[in-house]
C-alpha positions in Angstrom: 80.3 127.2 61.1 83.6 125.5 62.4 82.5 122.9 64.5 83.7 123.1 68.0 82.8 121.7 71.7 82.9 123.6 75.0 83.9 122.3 78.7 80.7 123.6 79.9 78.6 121.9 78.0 80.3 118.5 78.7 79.9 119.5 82.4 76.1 119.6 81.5 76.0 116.6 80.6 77.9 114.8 83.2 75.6 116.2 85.7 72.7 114.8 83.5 74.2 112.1 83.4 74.8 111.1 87.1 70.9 112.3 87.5 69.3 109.9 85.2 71.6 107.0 87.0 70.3 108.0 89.9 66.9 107.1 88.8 65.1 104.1 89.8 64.4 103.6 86.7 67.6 103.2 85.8 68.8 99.9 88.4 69.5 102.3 91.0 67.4 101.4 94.2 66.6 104.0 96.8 68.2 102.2 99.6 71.7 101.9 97.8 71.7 104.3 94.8 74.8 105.2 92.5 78.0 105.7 94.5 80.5 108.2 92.0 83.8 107.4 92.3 86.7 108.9 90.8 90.6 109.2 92.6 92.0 110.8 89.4 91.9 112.1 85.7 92.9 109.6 83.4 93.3 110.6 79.9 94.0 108.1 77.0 94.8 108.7 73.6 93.6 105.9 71.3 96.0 104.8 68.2 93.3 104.5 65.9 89.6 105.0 65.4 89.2 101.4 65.4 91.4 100.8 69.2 88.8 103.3 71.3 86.6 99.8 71.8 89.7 98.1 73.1 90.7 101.3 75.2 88.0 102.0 76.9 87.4 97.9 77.9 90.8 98.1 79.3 89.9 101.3 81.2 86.7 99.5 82.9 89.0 97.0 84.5 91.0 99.2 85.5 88.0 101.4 87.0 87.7 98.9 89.7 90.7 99.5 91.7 91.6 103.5 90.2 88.2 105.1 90.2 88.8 107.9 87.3 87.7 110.3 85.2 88.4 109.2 81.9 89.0 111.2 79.1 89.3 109.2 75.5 90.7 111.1 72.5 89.7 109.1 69.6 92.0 110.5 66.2 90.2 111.8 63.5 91.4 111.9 59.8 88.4 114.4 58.8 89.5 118.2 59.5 86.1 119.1 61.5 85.1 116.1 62.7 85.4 117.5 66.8 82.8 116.2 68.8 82.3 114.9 72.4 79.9 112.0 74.4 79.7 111.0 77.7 78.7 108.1 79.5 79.4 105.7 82.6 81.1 102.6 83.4 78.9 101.3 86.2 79.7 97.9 88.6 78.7 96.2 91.4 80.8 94.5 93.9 79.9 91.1 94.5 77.8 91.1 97.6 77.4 94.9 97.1 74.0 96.3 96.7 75.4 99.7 95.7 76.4 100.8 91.8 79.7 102.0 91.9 79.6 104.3 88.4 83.0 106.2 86.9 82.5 108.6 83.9 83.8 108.9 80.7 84.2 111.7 78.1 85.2 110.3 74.6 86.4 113.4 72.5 86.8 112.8 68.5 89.5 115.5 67.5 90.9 115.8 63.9 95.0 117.1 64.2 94.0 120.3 63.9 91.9 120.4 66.5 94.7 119.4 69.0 95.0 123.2 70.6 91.5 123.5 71.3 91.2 120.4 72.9 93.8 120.6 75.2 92.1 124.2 76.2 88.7 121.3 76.9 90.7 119.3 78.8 91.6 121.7 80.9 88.6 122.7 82.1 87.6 118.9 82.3 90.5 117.8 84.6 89.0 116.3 88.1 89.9 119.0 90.6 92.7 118.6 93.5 93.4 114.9 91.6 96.1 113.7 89.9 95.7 113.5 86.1 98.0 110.8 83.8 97.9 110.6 79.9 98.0 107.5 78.2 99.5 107.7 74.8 98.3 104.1 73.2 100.4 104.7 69.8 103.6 106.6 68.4 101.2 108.4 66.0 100.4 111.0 68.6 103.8 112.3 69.3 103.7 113.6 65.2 100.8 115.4 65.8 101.4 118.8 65.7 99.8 120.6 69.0 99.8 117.0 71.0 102.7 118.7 73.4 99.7 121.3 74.7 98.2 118.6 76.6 101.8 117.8 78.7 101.8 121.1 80.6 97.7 120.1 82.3 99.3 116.2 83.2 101.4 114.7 86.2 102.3 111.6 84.5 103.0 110.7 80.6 102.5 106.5 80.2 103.9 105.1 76.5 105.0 101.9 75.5 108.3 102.1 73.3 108.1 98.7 72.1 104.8 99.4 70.5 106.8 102.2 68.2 108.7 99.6 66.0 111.6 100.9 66.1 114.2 100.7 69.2 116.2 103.9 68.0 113.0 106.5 67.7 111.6 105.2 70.8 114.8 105.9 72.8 115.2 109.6 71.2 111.4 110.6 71.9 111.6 109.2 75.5 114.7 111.1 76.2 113.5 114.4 74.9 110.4 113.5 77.5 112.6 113.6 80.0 114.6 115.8 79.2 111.6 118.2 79.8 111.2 117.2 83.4 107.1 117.3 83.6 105.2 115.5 83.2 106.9 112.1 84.9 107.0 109.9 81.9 106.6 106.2 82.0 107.3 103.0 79.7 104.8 100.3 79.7 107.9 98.1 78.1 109.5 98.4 82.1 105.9 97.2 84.1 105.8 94.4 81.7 108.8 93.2 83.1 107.5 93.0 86.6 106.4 89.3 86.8 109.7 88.0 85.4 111.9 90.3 87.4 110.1 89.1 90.6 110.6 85.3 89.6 114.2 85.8 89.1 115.0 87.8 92.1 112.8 85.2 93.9 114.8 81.8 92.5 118.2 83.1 93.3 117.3 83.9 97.1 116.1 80.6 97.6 117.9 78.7 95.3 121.4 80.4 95.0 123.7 80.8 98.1 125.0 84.8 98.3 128.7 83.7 97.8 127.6 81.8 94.5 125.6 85.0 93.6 128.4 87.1 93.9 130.3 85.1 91.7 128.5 84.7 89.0 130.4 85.6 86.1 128.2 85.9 82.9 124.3 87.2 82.2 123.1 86.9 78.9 119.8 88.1 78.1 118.1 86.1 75.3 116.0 87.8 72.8 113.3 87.8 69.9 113.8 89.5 66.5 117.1 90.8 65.0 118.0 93.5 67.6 117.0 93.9 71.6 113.7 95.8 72.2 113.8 98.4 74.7 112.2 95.6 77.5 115.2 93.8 76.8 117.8 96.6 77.9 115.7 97.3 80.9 116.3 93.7 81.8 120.1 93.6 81.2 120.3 97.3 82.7 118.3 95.9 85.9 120.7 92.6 86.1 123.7 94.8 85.4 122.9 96.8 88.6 122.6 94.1 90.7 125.6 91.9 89.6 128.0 94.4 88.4 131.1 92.1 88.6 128.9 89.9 85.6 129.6 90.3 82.1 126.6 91.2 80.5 125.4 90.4 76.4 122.4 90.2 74.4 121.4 87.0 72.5 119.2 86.6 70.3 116.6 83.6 69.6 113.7 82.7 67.2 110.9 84.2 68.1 107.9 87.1 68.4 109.5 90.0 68.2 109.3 92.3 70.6 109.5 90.3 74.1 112.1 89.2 76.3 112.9 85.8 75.6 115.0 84.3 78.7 117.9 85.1 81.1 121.1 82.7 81.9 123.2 83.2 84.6 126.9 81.8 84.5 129.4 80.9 87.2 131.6 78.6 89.0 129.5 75.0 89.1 126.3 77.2 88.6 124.5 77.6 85.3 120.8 78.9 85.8 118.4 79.8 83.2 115.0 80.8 82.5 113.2 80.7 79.5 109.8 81.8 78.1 108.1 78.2 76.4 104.7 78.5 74.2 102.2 80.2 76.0 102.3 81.0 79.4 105.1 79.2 81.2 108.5 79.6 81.8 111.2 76.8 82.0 113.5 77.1 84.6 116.7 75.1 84.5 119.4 74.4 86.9 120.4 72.1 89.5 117.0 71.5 89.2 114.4 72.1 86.7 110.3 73.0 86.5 108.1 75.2 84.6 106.2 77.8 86.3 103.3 80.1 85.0 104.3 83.8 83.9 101.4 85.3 82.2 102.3 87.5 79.4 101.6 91.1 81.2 98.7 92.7 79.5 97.9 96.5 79.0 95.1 96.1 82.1 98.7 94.3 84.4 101.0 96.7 83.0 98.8 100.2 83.4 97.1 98.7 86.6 100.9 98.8 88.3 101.7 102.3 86.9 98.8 104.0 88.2 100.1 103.0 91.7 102.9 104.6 91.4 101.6 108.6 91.4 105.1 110.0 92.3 108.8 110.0 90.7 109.6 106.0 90.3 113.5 106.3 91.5 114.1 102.6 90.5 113.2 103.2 86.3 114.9 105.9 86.4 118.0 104.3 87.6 118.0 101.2 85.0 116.2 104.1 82.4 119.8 105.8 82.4 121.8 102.6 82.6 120.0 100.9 80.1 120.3 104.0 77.6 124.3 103.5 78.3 124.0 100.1 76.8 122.0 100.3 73.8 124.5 103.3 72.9 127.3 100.4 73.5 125.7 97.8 71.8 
């Protein structure tokens, strides 16, 4: 017999599960017992068999400030290997004498499984709550039936600078968007957070406004042999708020993939920053220190997009604009 899993049974087995944690048997007390949390659905697709340990540890973390119900779908290369387990991530706030628990369904699901499991997941989304898919590899978007899941979700997360390869990452997120639902978001933008509030930050309270507005050249420095996407959300962010500067792309030795520095040019002003080994930035100008800028994990980057439940008018702004460039580039 095909094998095959059903929402119900799941169900079961939440509800078991929430009973036995309630036990004091289990490190639940009867005077502060298992508080279940949950503010959303949050769905992940894992790149490989071998990334649903590194998926679901970022997931814990980020169980602490958005409560979920997760759902992992961990690939499959055998063609009936479908099968599903649940289980808790439990925690207790310091001081707190009161588990806070969220739950977790991990679903194994060969390619073609992919219609019947988005029929599960509907039955398995947390009623009334927002539900966001996280899409940890390029693989999934090649999976014939992987679009069934888009129609149950409010928000699509990817990371286009995990794909390899600037040109197929641009096409897939604009046929995404072209769609209109779900919302889709790029892990490559939240990365750039950190760096985009240090610069904004250094010119307000280093840089006079008539010495802003004249600055004359941006160049956004580079790893690797062409700009990643990160990199044309930077110039396409800049570009926006100087538009009188000319903007270009350098590029540097490096890692691939990340956004190396930003110079800014003008009349008795030349102000750059630049990422150093590690975690520190150089900043260089009329005068010159190194600050910390942590490389922006997938716990930093997901824990900002999860804030954001509705449309995110600011990506979508430098999305288009930075589109425009790569096309000129």
């Amino acid at each position: 017999m095909p094998a095959t899993i059903q929402p119900e049974r799941i169900l079961r087995d939440l509800a078991e599960l929430w009973t036995s944690l309630a036990q004091p048997d289990q490190g639940a007390s009867t005077a502060s017992g298992v508080l279940r949390a949950c503010s959303m659905t949050l769905l992940v697709a894992a790149a490989s068999a071998d990334d649903v340990q590194d998926a679901a540890e970022t997931m814990g973390e980020l169980m602490h400030e958005h409560p979920s119900r997760a759902i992992i779908l961990k690939p499959s290369a055998a063609p009936d290997d479908l099968s599903a387990r649940v289980y808790a991530q439990c925690w207790m706030p310091f001081g707190g004498r009161q588990q806070i628990c969220c739950e977790q369904i991990e679903i194994t699901t060969p390619e073609e499984k992919l219609d019947e499991v988005s029929r599960v997941i509907l039955g398995l989304l947390a009623p009334d709550l927002p539900a966001v898919l996280w899409c940890r590899g390029p693989g999934w978007f090649h999976r014939a039936g992987f679009e069934r899941i888009y129609p149950l979700i409010d928000k699509l997360v990817l990371d286009s600078c995990e794909s390899g390869d600037a040109q197929s990452a641009w096409e897939l997120m604009r046929r995404l968007r072209a769609v209109g639902h779900p919302r889709v978001a790029d892990l490559a933008w939240s990365r750039l957070t950190m760096w985009r509030e240090m610069i904004a930050f250094t010119l307000e309270a280093s840089v006079p406004k008539q010495e802003q507005q004249a600055i004359g050249e941006i160049a956004v420095e580079f790893y690797g042999a062409v700009p990643s996407t990160s990199c044309y959300y930077m110039g396409a962010w800049l570009a926006r708020a100087l538009p009188a500067a000319a903007l270009r792309f350098d590029a540097v030795p490096g890692e691939v993939g990340r956004v190396a520095g930003v110079v800014f040019k003008g009349p008795g002003m030349d102000l750059a920053f630049r990422r150093l080994e590690g975690d520190t930035v150089e900043i260089s100008g009329r005068q010159s220190n190194v600050v910390v800028l942590p490389h922006a994990t997938d716990y930093r980057a997901m824990r900002e997009e999860l804030t954001i439940t509705g449309s995110d008018p600011t990506f979508d702004a430098v999305f288009e604009s930075a589109d425009r460039l790569r096309q000129q580039s």
